[in-house]
C-alpha angles and dihedrals in degrees: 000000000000088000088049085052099053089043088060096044088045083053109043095044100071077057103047089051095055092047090051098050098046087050090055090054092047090051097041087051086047099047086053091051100049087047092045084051084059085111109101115257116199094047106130150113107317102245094233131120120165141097086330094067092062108029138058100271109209103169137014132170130188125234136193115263150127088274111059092230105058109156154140119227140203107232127190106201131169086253086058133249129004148190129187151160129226124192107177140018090265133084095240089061079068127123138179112206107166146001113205136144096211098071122102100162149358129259112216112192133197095255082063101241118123125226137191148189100261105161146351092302105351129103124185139197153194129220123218081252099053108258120139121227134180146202151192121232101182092237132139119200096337128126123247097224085165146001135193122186108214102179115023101188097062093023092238117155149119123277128199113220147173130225113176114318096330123085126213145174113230120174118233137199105209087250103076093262121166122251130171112251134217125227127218115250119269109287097017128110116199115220112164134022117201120189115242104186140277103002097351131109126175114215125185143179134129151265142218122262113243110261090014124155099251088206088055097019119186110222135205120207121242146201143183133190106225128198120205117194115183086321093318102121121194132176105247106213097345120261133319129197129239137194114313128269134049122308114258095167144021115176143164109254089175135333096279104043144030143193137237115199127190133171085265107052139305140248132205119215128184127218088269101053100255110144135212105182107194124192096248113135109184139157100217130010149186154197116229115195085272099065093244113147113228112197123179126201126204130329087278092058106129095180139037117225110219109196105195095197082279124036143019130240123179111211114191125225128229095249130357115285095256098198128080105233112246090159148350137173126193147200121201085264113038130032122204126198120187119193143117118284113217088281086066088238122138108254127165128208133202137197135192108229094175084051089081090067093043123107085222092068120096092236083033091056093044091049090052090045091050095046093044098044084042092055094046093044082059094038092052094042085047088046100045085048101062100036084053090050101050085059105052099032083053 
C-alpha cells in the first residue's frame, strides 16, 4: 500500500507542478488585467432631454420607475418657477405637476415620493406612480429648508423651516395640527434632516467660525441627534461639528450610519453619535447597494473616490468630469450630475454605480473570467487526481 502511495505521489507530482505553475501565471496575468480595468466603466451623457435642457435646474430627484431616469425636477423658467416629472427620455413622458414660487428644493423620501414646499402651509408630493398627496404643516409664512415623512400612511412627519433668520424643526400631521417646534442652537443654522430610525432624526447645517469675516464668512459643519416622542422634539447630546464647509450632502450609508459631505472634507456618524470624520473634500456625492460612499471633486476631477465604511479606492474615469457641479441626485444604482461644461451650457452626466459588479464591465468581466478559470483549473486538478489515484491504489 505504502509503495502504491509514493508512486502516485511520484506521479502525480510532475503534474501537479505544471498545473501549479501554469495557475500562478494565470493568476499573476489576471491580477495585472483587473488592476489595469481599474478605469471606471458607466460614466457617460445623462440620457435626459427635457425642461431641464433649456431652462436653470435647481433641483432634481430620482424615482423608481420602468425608465431609469425617472425623476421630478426644479425648474426656473421665465415664466418662474417649475416641477415636473418626467417617465420616460421623450417629451411626451413629460409632466407638469406644480407652479410655485416657495420651493428651493425637493424632499425625497424613502418611500421614494418626492415632496415640496408648494404653498403657506401646504406641502405637496409625488409617488413613484404618479399620484399626487398633499399635506398641512401648520405654518404661516415660514420656509420649508427640509422635510421627512416618518409615517406615510397618515402623512405624519418633521419638517425643517426658517423664520427669519432662525431655523427650526417642527413635527406635522398632515392636518395642520400644532406642535411645539424646536429651534437650532445660537449661532447654527440647520440645512438637511435625514431619518434614523424609530424616534430619531439627524439634522444638520453649519456655524460660523469665531472671528470669522461675516462677508466671507468660514464656516464649520454641524449635527445633532434629535429625538421625536409623539411631536415632542429634543436635542440628544447637543451638537457636534463636522468637517468644514457647508453640507452638500447627507445621506444613509446603512441603517445604522450616514454620512455628511462638504467641499472640505466628510464625516460619517452612526445612530448613536459616534464620528468618523475622513479627508474627503468633494463637490457632489452618492450611496451605491453596497454601502460604499462615491464622492466626486471639481470639473477637472479625473477619478471618483469610493470609501466602503473602511477603506478608500480612486477609480479613475475615461475623461475629466467637464461640468461644475450646481445639483445631483442619485439611486443605488445611477448617479446623476447636473452643471455647466466650459461652454456654460447645462450638461448632465450619469454613472452606473451598479456597472462596476456587472459581467459586462470590462473589470466585471475580468472578475467573472478569473473566478471561473480559477474553478475549472481546481476541478480539473481534483478531477485528474482521483482518477490518477484509482488507478494506481487498484
Amino acid at each position: 500500500m505504502a509503495g502504491r502511495l509514493t508512486a502516485l505521489l511520484e506521479q502525480e507530482s510532475e503534474h501537479q507542478w505544471l498545473a501549479i505553475g501554469l495557475f500562478a501565471l494565470f493568476a499573476l496575468g489576471g491580477g495585472w488585467a483587473i488592476n489595469a480595468s481599474s478605469e471606471l466603466s458607466g460614466v457617460g451623457l445623462a440620457s435626459m432631454d427635457a425642461a431641464w435642457t433649456q431652462e436653470d435646474l435647481l433641483d432634481v430627484a430620482l424615482m423608481d420607475g420602468a425608465w431609469t431616469n425617472t425623476h421630478v425636477g426644479l425648474v426656473d423658467t421665465a415664466a418662474g418657477q417649475r416641477i415636473y416629472m418626467q417617465t420616460g427620455p421623450g417629451a411626451e413622458s413629460f409632466d407638469l405637476l406644480d407652479a410655485t414660487e416657495r420651493a428651493t428644493r425637493l424632499f425625497p423620501q424613502d418611500d421614494g415620493s418626492v415632496w415640496w414646499d408648494a404653498e403657506e402651509g401646504e406641502l405637496r408630493g409625488v409617488t413613484s406612480d404618479g399620484q399626487r398627496v398633499t399635506a398641512a404643516t401648520g405654518l404661516q409664512g415660514e420656509q420649508v429648508l427640509d422635510l421627512v415623512v416618518v409615517d406615510t400612511a397618515d402623512v405624519y412627519g418633521l419638517v425643517l423651516f426658517r423664520s427669519g433668520t432662525g431655523t427650526g424643526v417642527v413635527a406635522f400631521d398632515g392636518l395642520g395640527g400644532t406642535f411645539s417646534s424646536l429651534s437650532a442652537p445660537a449661532g447654527v443654522t440647520w440645512t438637511h434632516l435625514l431619518d434614523m430610525g424609530p424616534g430619531h432624526v439627524l439634522v444638520a447645517g453649519w456655524r460660523m467660525l469665531d472671528g470669522s469675516n461675516p462677508a466671507s464668512p468660514d464656516v464649520v459643519s454641524v449635527v445633532a441627534l434629535l429625538s421625536n416622542d409623539r411631536g415632542t422634539i429634543s436635542i440628544d447630546g447637543g451638537s457636534m461639528d463636522g468637517p468644514e464647509g457647508y453640507v452638500h450632502s447627507l445621506l444613509h450609508r446603512n441603517a445604522e450610519e450616514a454620512v455628511l459631505a462638504t467641499r472640505f472634507g466628510a464625516m460619517a456618524v452612526t445612530s448613536t453619535g459616534e464620528r468618523t470624520f475622513l479627508q474627503l473634500p468633494s463637490i457632489a456625492a452618492a450611496v451605491d447597494d453596497e454601502g460604499g460612499v462615491w464622492f466626486i471633486g471639481s470639473s477637472e476631477s479625473s477619478s471618483v473616490v469610493i470609501w466602503d465604511g473602511t477603506t478608500t479606492n480612486v477609480r479613475s474615469m475615461p475623461s475629466t468630469l467637464g461640468i461644475n457641479v450646481e445639483v445631483s441626485t442619485s439611486s443605488t444604482a445611477t448617479w446623476l450630475l447636473f452643471g455647466q461644461n466650459n461652454e456654460g451650457k447645462l450638461v448632465g452626466v450619469e454613472i452606473d454605480m451598479a456597472h462596476e459588479t456587472s459581467a459586462l464591465s470590462g473589470r466585471g468581466f475580468l472578475n467573472m473570467l478569473f473566478l471561473l478559470v480559477g474553478v475549472i483549473s481546481l476541478a480539473g486538478l481534483g478531477a485528474s487526481w482521483w482518477v490518477e489515484a484509482r488507478r494506481t491504489l487498484e
